[in-house]
C-alpha positions in Angstrom: -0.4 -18.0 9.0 2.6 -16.2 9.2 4.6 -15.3 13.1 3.1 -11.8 14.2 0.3 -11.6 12.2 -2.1 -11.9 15.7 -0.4 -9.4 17.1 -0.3 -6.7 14.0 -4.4 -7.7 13.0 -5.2 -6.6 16.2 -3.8 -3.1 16.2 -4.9 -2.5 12.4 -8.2 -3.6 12.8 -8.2 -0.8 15.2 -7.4 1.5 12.5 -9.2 0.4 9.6 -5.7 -0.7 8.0 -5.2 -4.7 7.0 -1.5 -6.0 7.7 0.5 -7.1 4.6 0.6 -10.6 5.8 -3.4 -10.7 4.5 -1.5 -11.0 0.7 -1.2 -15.0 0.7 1.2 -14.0 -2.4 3.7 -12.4 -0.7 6.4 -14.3 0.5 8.2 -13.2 4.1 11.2 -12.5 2.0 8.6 -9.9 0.2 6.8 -8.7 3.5 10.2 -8.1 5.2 11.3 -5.7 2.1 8.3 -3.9 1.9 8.9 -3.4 5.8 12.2 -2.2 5.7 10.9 0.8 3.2 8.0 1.7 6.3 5.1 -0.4 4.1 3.4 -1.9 6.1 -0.6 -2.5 5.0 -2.0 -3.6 2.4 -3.6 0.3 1.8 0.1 1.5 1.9 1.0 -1.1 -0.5 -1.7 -0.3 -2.9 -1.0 3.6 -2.8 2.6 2.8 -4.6 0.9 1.0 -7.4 -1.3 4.2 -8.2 2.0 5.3 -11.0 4.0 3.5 -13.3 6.9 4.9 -11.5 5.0 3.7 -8.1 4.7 0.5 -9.9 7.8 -0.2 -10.8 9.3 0.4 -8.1 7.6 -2.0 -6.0 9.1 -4.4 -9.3 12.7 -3.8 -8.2 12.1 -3.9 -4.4 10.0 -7.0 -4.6 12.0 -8.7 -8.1 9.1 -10.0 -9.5 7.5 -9.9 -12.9 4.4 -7.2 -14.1 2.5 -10.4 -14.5 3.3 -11.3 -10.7 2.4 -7.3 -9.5 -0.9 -7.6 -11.5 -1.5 -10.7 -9.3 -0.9 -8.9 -6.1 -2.8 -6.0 -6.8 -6.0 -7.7 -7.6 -5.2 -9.5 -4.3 -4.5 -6.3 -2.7 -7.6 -4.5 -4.4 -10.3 -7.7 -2.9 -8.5 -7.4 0.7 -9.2 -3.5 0.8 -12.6 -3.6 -0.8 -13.7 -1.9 -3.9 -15.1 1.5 -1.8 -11.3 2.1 -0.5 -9.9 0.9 -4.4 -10.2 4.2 -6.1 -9.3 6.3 -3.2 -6.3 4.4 -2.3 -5.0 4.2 -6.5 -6.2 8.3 -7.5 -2.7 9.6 -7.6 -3.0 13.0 -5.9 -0.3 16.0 -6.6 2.2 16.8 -3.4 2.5 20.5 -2.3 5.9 21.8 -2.5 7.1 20.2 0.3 5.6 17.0 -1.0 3.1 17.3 1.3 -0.8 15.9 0.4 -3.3 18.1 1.8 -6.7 17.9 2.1 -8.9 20.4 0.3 -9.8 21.6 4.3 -6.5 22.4 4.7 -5.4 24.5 2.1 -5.1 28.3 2.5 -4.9 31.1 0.2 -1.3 31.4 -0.7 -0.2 28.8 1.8 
């Protein structure tokens, strides 16, 4: 178990979220990059992978093979559950800010 992990379970199971430390293939070297770009769950994590260009650039950050991604998204996919899989992985078009809004809040012309 890595240092931390307590501490951050605690506050994500609070929010539904699971920490990034659940991925037994990530190394700390791996967690710590993925932290220093503001990922922090294993939801967030599997949100990138939803594009190629999400994909590969979790390839580059991380350095390791498709082979080794595939591996950590089916890890990623049984920590999350299949219910939160296809919600997590749908990629869903920005507004022009980049925003993602929910149908609820979209208005006419807005």
């Amino acid at each position: 178990m890595r240092s931390g992990w307590a501490m951050n379970s605690r506050h994500d199971e609070q929010d539904g979220s699971h920490p990034l430390e659940q991925l037994n293939s990530l190394t700390q070297y791996h967690v710590n990059q993925l932290h220093d770009q503001w990922i922090t769950t294993v939801e967030g994590f599997l949100g990138l992978t939803a594009t190629p260009e999400g994909r590969s650039g979790l390839n580059q950050l991380l350095g390791v093979s498709q082979e080794q991604m595939e591996e950590l998204v089916g890890e990623a996919v049984v920590v999350v559950g299949p219910d939160a899989v296809e919600r997590l992985t749908t990629p869903r078009p920005g507004g022009p800010t980049g925003a993602v809004l929910e149908d609820n809040q979209k208005e006419e012309g807005g």
